[in-house]
BAFI-3210 file (N, C-alpha, C; in Angstrom, 3 decimals, decimal comma, padded with zeros to 6 digits):
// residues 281
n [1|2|3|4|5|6|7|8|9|10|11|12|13|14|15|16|17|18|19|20|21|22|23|24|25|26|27|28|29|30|31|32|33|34|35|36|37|38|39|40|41|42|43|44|45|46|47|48|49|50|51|52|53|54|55|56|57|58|59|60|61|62|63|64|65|66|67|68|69|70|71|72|73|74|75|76|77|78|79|80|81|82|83|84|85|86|87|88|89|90|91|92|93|94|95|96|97|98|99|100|101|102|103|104|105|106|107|108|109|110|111|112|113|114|115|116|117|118|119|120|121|122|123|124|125|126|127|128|129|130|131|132|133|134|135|136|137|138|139|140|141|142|143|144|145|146|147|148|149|150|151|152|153|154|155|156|157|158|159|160|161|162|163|164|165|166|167|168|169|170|171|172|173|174|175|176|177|178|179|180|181|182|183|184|185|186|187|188|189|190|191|192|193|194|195|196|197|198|199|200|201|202|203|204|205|206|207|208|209|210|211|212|213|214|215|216|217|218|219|220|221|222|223|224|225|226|227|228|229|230|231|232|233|234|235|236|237|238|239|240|241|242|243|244|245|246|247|248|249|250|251|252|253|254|255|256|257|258|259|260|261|262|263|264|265|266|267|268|269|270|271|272|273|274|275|276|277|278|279|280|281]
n.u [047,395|050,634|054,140|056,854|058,996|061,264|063,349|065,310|067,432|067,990|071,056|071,511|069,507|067,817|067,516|065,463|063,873|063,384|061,838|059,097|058,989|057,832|055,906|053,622|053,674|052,357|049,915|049,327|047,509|047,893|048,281|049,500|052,883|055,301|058,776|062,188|064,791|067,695|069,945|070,689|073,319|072,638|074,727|075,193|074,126|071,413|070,011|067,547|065,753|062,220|059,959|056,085|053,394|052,623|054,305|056,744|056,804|059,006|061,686|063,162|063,340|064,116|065,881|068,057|070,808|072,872|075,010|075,873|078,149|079,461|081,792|084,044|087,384|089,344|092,826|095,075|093,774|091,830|088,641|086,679|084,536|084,789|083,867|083,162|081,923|082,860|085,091|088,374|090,954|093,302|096,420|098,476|101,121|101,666|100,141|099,235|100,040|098,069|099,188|099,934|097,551|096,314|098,058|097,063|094,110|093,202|093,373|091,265|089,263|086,435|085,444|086,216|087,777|085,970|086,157|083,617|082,605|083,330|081,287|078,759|075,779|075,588|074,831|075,887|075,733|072,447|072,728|072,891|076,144|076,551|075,571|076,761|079,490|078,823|078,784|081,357|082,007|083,739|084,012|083,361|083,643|083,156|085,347|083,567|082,561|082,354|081,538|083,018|082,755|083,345|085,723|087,137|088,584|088,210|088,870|091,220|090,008|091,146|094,623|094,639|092,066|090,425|088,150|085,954|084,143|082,290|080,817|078,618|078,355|075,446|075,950|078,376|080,773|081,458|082,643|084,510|086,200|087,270|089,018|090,632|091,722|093,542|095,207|096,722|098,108|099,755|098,778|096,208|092,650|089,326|086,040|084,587|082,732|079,475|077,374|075,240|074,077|072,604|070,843|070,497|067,717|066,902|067,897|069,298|067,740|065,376|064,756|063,048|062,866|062,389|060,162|058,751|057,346|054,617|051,562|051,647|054,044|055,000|056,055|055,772|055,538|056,122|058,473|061,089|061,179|061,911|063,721|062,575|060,730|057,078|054,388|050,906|048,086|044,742|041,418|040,453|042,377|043,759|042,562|042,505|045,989|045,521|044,551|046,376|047,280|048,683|049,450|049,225|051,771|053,213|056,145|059,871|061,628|062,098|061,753|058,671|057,082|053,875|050,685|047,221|046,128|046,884|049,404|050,098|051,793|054,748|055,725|056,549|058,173|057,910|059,062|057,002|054,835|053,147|053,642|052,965|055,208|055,052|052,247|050,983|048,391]
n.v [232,149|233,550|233,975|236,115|235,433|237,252|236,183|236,061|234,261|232,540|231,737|228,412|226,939|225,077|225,195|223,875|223,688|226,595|227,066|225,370|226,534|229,432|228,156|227,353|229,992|231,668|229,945|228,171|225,777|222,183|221,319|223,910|224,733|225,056|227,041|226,938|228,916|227,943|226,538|227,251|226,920|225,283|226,621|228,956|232,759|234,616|235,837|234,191|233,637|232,620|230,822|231,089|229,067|229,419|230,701|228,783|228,130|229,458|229,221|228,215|230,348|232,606|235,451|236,813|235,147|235,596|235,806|236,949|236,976|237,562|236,204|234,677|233,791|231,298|230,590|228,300|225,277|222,664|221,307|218,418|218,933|221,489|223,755|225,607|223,411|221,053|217,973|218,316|218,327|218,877|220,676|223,618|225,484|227,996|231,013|233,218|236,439|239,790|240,802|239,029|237,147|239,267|239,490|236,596|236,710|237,775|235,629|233,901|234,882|235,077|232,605|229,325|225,983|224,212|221,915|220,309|219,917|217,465|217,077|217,761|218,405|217,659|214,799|211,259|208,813|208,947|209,716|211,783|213,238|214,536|212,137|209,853|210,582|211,050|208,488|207,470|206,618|206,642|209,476|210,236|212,948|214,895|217,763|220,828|223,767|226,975|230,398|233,246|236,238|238,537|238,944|240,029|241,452|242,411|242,914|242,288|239,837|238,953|237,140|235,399|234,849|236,287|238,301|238,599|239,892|238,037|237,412|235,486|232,990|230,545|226,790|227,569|226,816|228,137|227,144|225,546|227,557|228,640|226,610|226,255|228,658|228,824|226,853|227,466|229,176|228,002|226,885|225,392|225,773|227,157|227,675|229,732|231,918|232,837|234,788|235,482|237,739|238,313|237,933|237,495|239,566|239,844|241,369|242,784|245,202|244,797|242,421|240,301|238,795|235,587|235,557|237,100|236,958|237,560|237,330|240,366|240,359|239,412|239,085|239,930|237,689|239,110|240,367|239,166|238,925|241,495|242,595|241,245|242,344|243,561|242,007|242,256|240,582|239,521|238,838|237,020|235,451|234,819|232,654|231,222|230,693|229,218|226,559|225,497|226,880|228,638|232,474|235,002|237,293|240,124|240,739|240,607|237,948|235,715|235,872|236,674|238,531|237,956|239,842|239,756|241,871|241,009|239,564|236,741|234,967|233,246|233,716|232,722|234,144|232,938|233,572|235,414|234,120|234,142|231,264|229,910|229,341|229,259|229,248|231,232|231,150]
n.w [068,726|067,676|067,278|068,403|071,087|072,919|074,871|077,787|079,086|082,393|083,981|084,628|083,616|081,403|077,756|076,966|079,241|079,647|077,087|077,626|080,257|079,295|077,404|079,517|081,225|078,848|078,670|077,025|074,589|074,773|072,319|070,489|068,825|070,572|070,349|070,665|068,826|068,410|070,472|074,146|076,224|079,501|081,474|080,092|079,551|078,370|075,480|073,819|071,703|071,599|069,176|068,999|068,456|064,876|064,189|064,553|062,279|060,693|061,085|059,151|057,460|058,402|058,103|059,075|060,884|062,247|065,388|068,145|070,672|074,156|075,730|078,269|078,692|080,591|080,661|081,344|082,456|080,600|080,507|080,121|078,847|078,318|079,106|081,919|083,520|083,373|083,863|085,137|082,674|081,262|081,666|081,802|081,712|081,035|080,118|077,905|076,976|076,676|074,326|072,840|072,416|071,092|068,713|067,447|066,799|064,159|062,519|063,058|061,954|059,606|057,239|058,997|060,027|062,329|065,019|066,803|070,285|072,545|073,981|072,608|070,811|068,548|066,210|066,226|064,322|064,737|067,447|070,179|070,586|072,937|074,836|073,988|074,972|077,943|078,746|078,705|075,551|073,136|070,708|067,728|066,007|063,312|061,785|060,797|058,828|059,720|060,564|061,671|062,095|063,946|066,401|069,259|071,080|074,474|077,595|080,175|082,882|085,306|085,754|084,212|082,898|080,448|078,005|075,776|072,250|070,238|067,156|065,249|062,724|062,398|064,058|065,236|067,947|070,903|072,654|071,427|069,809|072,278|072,812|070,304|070,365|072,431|071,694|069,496|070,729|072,438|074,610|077,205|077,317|079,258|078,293|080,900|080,942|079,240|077,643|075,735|073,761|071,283|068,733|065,546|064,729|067,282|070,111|073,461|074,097|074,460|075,284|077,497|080,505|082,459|084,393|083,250|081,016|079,275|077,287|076,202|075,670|073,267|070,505|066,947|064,254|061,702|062,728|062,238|059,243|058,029|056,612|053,504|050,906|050,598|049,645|048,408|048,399|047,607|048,869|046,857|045,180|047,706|048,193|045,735|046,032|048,851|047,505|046,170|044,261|041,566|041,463|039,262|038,869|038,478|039,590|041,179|040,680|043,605|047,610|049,462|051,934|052,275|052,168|053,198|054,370|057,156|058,010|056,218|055,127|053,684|050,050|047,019|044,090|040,601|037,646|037,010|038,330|041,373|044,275|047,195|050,438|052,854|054,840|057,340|058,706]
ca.u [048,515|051,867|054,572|058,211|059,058|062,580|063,666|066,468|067,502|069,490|071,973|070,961|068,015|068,638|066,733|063,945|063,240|063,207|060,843|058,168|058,413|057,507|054,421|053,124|053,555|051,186|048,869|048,844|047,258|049,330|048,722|049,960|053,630|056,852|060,314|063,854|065,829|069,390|070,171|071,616|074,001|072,342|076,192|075,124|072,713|071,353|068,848|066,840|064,312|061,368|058,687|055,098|052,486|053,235|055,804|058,164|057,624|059,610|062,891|064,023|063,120|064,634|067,056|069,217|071,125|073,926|075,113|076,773|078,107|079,921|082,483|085,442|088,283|090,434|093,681|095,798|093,547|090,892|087,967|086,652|083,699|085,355|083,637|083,086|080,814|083,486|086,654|089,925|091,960|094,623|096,928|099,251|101,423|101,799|099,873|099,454|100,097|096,723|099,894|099,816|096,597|095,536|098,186|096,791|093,134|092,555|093,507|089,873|088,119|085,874|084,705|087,525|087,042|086,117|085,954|082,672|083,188|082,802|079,892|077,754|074,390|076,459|074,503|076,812|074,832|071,427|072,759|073,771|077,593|076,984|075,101|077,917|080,602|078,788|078,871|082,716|082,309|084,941|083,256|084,533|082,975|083,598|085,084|082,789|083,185|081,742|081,862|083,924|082,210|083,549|086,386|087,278|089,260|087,172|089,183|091,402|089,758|092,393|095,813|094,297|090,782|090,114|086,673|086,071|083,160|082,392|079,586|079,407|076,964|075,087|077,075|079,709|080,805|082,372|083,421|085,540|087,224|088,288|090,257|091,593|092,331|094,263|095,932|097,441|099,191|100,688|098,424|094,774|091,834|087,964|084,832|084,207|081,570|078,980|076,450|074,631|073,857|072,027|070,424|069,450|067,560|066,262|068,448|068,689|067,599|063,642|064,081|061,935|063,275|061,431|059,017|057,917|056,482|052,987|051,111|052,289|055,641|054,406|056,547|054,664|056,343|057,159|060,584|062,434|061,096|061,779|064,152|062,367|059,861|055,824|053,163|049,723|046,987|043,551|040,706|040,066|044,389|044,266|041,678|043,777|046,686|045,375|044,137|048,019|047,195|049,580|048,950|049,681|052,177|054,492|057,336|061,069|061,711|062,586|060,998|057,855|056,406|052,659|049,602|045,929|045,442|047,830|050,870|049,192|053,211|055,782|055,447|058,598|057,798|059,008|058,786|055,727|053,951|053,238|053,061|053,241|055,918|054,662|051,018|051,128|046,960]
ca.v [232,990|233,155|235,523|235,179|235,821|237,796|235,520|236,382|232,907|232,985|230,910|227,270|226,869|224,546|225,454|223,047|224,506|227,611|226,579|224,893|227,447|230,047|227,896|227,833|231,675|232,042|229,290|227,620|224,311|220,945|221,153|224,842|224,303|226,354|225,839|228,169|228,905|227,756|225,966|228,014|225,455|225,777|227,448|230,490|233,457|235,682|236,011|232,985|233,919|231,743|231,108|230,353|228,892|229,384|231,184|228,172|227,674|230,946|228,672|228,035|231,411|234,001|236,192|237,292|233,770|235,846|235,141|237,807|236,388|237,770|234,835|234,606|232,287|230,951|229,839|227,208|224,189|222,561|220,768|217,482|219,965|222,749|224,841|225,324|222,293|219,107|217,598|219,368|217,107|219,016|221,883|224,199|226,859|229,287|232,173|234,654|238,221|240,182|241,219|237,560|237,158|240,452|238,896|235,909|236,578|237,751|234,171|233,275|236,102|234,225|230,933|228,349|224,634|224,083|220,711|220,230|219,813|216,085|217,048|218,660|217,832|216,718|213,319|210,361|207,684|209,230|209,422|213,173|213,066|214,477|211,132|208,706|211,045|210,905|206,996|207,466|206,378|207,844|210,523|211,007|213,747|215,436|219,471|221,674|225,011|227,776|232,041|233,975|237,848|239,683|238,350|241,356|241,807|243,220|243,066|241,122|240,176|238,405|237,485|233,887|235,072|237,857|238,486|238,398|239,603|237,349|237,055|234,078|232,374|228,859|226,203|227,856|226,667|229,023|226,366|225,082|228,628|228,648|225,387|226,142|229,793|228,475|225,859|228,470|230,239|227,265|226,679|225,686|227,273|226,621|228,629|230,107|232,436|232,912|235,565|235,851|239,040|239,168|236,912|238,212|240,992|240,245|241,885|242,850|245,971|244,616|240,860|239,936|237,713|234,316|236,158|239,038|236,368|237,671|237,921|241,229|240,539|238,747|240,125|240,092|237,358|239,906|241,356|238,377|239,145|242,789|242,430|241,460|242,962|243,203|241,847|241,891|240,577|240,200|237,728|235,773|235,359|234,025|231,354|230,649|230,412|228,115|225,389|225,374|227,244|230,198|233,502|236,056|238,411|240,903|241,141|239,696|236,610|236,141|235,119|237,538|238,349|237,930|240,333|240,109|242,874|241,326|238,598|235,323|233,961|233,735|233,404|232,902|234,538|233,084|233,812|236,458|233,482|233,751|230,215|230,349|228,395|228,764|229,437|231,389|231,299]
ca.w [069,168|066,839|067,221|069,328|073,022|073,094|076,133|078,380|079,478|083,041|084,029|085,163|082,888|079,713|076,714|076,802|080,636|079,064|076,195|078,958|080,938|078,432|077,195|080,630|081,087|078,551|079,168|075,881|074,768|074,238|070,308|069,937|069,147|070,723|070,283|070,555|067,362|068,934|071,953|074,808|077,094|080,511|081,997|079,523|079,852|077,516|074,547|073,806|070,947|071,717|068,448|069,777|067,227|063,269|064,135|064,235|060,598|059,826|061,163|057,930|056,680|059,412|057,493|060,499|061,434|062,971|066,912|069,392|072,392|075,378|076,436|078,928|078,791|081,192|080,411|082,422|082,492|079,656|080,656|079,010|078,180|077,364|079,974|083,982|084,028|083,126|084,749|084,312|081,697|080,831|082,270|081,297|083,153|079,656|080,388|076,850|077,063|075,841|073,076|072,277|072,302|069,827|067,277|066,879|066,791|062,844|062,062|063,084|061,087|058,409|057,503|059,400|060,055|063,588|065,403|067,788|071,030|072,390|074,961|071,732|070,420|067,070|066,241|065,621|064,468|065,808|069,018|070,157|070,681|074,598|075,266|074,199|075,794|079,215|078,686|078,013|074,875|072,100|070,136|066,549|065,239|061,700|061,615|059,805|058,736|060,347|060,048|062,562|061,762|064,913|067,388|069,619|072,444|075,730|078,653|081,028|084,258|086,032|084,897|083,264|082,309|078,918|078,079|074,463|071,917|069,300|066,196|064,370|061,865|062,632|063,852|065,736|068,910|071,169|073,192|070,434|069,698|073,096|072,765|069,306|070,203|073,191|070,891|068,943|071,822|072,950|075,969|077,243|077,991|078,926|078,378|081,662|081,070|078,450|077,310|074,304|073,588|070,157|067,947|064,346|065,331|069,054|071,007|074,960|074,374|074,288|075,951|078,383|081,869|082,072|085,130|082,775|079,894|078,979|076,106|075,894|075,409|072,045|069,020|065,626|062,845|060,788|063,066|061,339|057,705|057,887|054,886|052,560|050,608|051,395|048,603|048,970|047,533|047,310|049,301|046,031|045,337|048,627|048,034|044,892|046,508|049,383|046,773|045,695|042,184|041,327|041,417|037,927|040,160|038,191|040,402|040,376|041,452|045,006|047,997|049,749|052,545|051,812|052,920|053,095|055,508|058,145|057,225|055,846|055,197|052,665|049,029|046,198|042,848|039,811|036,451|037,312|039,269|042,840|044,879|048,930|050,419|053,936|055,399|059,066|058,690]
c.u [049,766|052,576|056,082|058,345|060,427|063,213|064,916|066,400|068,565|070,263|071,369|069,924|068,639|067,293|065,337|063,358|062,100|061,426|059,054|057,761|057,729|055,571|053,504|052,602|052,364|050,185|047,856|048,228|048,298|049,310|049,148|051,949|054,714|057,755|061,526|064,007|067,361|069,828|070,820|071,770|073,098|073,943|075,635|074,245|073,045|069,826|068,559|065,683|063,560|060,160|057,526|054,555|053,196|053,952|057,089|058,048|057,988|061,506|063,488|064,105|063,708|065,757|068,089|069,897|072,405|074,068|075,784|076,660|079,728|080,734|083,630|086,046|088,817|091,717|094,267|095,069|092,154|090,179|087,473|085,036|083,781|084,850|083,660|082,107|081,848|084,559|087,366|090,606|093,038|095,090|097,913|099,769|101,409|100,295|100,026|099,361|098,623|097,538|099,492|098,627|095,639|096,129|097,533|095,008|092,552|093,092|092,288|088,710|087,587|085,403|086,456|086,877|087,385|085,826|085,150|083,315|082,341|080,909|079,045|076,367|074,075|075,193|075,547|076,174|073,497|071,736|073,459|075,057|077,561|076,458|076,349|079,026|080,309|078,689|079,967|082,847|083,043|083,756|084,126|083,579|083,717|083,936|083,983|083,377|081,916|082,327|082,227|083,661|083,160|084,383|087,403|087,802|088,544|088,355|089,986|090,923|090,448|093,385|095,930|093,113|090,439|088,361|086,908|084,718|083,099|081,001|080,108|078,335|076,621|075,879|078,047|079,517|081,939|083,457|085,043|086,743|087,842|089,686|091,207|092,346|093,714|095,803|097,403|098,417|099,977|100,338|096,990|094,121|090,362|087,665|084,693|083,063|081,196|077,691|076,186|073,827|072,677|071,609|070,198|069,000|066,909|067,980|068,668|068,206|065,907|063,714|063,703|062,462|061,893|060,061|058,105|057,410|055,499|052,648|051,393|053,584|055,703|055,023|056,011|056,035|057,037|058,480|061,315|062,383|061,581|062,512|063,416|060,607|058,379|055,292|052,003|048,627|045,813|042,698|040,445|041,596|044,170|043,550|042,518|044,896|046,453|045,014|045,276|047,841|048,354|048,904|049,921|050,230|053,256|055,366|058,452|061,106|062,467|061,125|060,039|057,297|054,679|051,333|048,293|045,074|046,074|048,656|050,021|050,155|053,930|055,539|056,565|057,541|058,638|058,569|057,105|054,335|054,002|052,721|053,965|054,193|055,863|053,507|051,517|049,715|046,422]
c.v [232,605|234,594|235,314|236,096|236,158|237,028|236,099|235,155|233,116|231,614|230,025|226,616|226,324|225,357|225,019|223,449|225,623|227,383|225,849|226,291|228,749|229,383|227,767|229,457|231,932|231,069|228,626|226,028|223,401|221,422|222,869|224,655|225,313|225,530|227,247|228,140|228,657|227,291|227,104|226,964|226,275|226,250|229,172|231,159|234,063|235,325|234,524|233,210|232,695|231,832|230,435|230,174|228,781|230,112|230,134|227,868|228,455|230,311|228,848|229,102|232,890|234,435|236,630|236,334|234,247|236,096|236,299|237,099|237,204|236,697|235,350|233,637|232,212|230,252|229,259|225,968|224,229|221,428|219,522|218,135|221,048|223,695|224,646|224,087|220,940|219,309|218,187|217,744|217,318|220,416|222,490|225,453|228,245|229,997|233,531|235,621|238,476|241,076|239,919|237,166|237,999|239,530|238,208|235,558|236,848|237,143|233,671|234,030|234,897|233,451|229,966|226,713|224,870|222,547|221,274|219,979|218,204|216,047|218,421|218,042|217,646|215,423|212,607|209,153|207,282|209,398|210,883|212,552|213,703|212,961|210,184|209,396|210,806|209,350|206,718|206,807|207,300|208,266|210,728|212,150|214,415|217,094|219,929|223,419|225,978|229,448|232,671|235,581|238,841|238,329|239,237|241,017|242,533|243,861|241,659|241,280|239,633|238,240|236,118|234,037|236,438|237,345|238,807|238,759|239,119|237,292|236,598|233,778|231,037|228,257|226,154|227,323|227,478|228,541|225,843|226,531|229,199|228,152|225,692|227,863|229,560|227,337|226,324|229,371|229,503|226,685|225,841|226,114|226,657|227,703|228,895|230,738|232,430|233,733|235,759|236,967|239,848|237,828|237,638|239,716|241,156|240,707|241,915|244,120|246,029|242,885|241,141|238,874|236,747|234,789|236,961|238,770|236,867|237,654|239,056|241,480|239,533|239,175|239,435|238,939|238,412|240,770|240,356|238,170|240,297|243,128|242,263|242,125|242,445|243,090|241,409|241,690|240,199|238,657|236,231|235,471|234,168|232,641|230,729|229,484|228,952|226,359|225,245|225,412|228,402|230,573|234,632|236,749|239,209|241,457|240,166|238,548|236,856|235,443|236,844|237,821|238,889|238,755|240,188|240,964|242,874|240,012|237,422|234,080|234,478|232,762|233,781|232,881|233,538|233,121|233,949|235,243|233,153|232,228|229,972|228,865|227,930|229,653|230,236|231,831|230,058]
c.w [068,385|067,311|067,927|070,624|072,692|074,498|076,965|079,242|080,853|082,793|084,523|084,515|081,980|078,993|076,449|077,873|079,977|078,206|077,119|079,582|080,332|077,821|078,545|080,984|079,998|078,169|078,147|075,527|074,199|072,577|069,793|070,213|069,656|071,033|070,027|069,170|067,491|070,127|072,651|076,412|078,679|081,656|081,334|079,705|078,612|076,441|073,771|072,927|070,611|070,496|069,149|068,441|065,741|063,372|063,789|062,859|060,185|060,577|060,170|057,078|057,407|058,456|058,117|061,551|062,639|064,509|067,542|070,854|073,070|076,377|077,116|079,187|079,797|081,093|081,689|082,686|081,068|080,328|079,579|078,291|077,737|077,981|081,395|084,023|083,906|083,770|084,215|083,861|081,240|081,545|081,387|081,936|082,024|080,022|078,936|077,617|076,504|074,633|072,222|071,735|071,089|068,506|066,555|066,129|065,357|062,101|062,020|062,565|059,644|058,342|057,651|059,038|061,874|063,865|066,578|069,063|071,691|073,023|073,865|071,640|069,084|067,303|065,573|065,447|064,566|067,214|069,320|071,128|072,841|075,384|075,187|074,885|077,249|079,676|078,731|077,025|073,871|070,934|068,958|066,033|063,922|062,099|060,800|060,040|058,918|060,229|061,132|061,925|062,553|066,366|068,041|071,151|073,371|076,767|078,926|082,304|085,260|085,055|084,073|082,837|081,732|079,039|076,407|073,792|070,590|068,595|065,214|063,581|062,623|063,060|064,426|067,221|069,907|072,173|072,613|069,964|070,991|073,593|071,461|069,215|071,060|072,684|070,578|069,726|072,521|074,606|075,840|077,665|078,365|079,117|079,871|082,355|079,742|078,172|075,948|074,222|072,042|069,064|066,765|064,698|066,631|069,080|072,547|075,049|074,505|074,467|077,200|079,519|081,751|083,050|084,836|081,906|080,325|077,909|075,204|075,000|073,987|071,033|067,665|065,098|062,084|061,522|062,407|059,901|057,623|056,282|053,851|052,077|050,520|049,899|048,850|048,214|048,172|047,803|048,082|045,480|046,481|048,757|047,591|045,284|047,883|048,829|046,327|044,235|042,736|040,973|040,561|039,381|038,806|038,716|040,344|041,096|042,273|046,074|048,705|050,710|052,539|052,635|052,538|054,240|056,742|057,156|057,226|055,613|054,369|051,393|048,171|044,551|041,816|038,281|035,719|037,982|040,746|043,712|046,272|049,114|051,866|054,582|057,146|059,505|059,257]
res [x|x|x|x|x|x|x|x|x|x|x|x|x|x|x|x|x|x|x|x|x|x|x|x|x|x|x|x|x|x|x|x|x|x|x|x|x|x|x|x|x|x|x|x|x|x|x|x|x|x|x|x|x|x|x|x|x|x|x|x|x|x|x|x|x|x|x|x|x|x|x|x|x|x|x|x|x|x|x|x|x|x|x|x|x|x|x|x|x|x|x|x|x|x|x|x|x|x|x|x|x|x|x|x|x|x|x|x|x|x|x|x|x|x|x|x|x|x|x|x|x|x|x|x|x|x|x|x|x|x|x|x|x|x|x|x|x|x|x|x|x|x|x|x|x|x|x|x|x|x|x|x|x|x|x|x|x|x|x|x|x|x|x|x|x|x|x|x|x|x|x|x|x|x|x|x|x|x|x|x|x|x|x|x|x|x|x|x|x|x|x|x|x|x|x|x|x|x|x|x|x|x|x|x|x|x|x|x|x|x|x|x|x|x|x|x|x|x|x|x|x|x|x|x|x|x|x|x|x|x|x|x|x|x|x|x|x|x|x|x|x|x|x|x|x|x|x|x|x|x|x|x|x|x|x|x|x|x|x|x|x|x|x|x|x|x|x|x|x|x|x|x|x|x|x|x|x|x|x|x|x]
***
């Protein structure tokens, strides 16, 4: 069995739950492996694309890395987590306008530098950065720079909590653009709510609740190749190819997704020789 589960993760559930509970649902053995493509904090709901089998070796190969999430801030206090789950640590009576608020927001369009947030799953040392924080130990972590696609004004739902939609690349923490959006206005803020709405190309318009896992609900490897282009060859190729010979191909260089009747993996041409770079046989 290979293929990915469109998950709809609720609220309360961490990721690894998730992940369990999913191999259960379909009633797999210990040595078949599954695993998410992105943590989702157990505070957040939403789309959770689960790979089962040789699916997870298409991690490093998914073409659609990009994030949509559904967040709401609260301004007037900041948590030492940065969302509804940690102690309040700091206050503030400033209150933006949603004028204030529009100005400043295509400041964060692009690639910025963001700083993690202390309670991440950053490693410092080997040691993920929420482990020594819940030790109170001091957390240095490094900024990195991260892609800000879509940062959109929704709504206000009270007169201290906006609703916000945001798509981001890898990396991003939305936690962290709550604190440094809040920064900027002269106040603070924590994550409040959180929905993820879109991964690559799962969606919610075809995920699946953790009760409604079946077999069924099985999506083929190929929805996260769809880009690129199909090459197919031929039972004795694929021998070839499995003994790690190249295969004569006249096509441009680039990488492939490989057929012998159904998807066998991905194969990277180069200079008219085909040699596979990952097996899903």
């Amino acid at each position: 069995m290979k293929g990915f589960i469109n998950l709809y993760k609720p609220v309360g559930m961490s990721s690894a739950q998730a992940v369990a509970r999913v191999k259960r649902a379909l009633e797999l053995p210990k040595n078949v492996k599954v695993g998410h493509t992105g943590t989702l904090d157990p505070m957040a709901s939403g789309i959770l694309p689960i790979a089962v089998g040789r699916a997870t070796r298409l991690f490093d190969f998914m073409l659609e890395k990009y994030k949509t999430y559904v967040a709401e801030f609260t301004f007037g206090f900041e948590t030492d987590t940065l969302d509804s789950e940690g102690e309040i640590v700091k206050t503030a009576e400033k209150i933006p306008s949603v004028e204030e608020i529009m100005a400043v927001l295509p400041e964060f369009f692009g690639k910025i530098e963001q700083l993690p947030p202390q309670y991440s799953a950053k490693s410092v040392n080997g040691i993920r950065a929420y482990d020594l924080a819940r030790k109170g130990q001091a957390v240095e972590l490094k900024s990195c720079v991260v892609e800000i696609v879509e940062f959109e004004f929704l709504e206000a739902r009270e007169e201290n909590k906006f609703a916000f939609r945001i798509t981001c690349g890898s990396g991003t923490y939305i936690r962290s653009l709550c604190r440094d959006l809040a920064v900027k206005l002269g106040s603070v803020a924590t994550m409040t709510a959180l929905e993820r709405t879109k991964v690559g190309v799962f969606g919610l318009e075809n995920a699946v609740k953790i009760e409604d896992v079946t077999a069924s609900a099985l999506l083929p490897c190929e929805i996260v190749l769809e880009r690129l282009e199909k090459l197919n060859i031929s039972a004795q190729q694929q021998e070839m190819l499995l003994q790690g010979k190249r295969v004569e191909m006249s096509k441009q260089n680039g990488l492939y997704k490989v057929f012998n009747g159904e998807l066998v993996g991905l194969g990277q041409v180069e200079n008219n020789c085909l040699k596979m770079k990952t097996w899903l046989i």
